[in-house]
N, C-alpha and C positions, 0 to 999 in steps of 0.2 A: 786283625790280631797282630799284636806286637812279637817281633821274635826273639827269644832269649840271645843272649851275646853270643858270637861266632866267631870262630879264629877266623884267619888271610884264607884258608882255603873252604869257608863254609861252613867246616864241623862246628859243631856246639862246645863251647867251653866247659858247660857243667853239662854232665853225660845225665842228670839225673832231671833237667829240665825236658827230657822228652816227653812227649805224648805222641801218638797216633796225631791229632790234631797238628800238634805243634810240627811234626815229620813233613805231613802232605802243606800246611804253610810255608816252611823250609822249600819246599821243591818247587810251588807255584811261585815265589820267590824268586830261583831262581832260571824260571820259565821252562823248567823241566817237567813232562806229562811221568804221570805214573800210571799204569793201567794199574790192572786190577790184581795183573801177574806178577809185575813189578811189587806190587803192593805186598803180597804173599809171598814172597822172595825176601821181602824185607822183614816179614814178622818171624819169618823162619832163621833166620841170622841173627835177630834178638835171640830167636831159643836155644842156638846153635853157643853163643856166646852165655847166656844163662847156663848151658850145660855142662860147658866146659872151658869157659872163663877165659877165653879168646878167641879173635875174630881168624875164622876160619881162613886158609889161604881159596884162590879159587877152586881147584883140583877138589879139596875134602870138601867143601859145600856143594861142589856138583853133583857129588856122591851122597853127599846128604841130603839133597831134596829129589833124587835121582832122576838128574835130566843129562845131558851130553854137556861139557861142556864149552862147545862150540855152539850151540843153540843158546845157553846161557850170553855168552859175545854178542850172539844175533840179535836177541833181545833187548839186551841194554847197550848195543850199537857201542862199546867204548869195554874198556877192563870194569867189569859186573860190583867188584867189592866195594868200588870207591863211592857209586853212590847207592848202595847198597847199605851199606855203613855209615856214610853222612845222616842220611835221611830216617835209615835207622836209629839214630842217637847213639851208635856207635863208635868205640873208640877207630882213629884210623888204620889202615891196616897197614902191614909193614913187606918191605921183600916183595916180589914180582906178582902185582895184582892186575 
């Protein structure tokens, strides 16, 4: 699969070229595993942004999918939004992720 155009840091140029497909492409790409959890974390941030028309900081998505979030860290081993948001086809996030 070819992958739509990408900015210097991976995000997707046009937000509107995502798919589910096109996300888990993007990650294998860039030799990034997604489980399954990862995966679910990520369609919840599309809905989280669908609902309220911005990308959550970490604090309020922790509270939105009600996990710790310090278990959130543990899991995506790095600050959770960034590729949370990339691979979501979301926009990037801004201020302390």
């Amino acid at each position: 699969m070819s992958l739509p155009a990408r900015d210097g840091d991976g995000y997707l140029q046009r937000m509107d070229d995502w798919t589910p497909e096109i996300g888990r492409a993007m990650a294998e790409a860039d030799g990034y595993e997604l489980t399954e959890q990862k995966w679910e974390q990520i369609l919840k941030a599309r809905e989280y942004v669908e609902d309220f028309g911005t990308v959550p900081p970490v604090r309020k998505f922790s509270k939105f999918i009600d996990m710790d979030q310090k278990e959130l860290f543990d899991i995506w081993m790095t600050g959770p939004m960034k590729p949370i948001t990339k691979y979501g086809g979301l926009p990037k996030p801004t201020g302390c992720v």
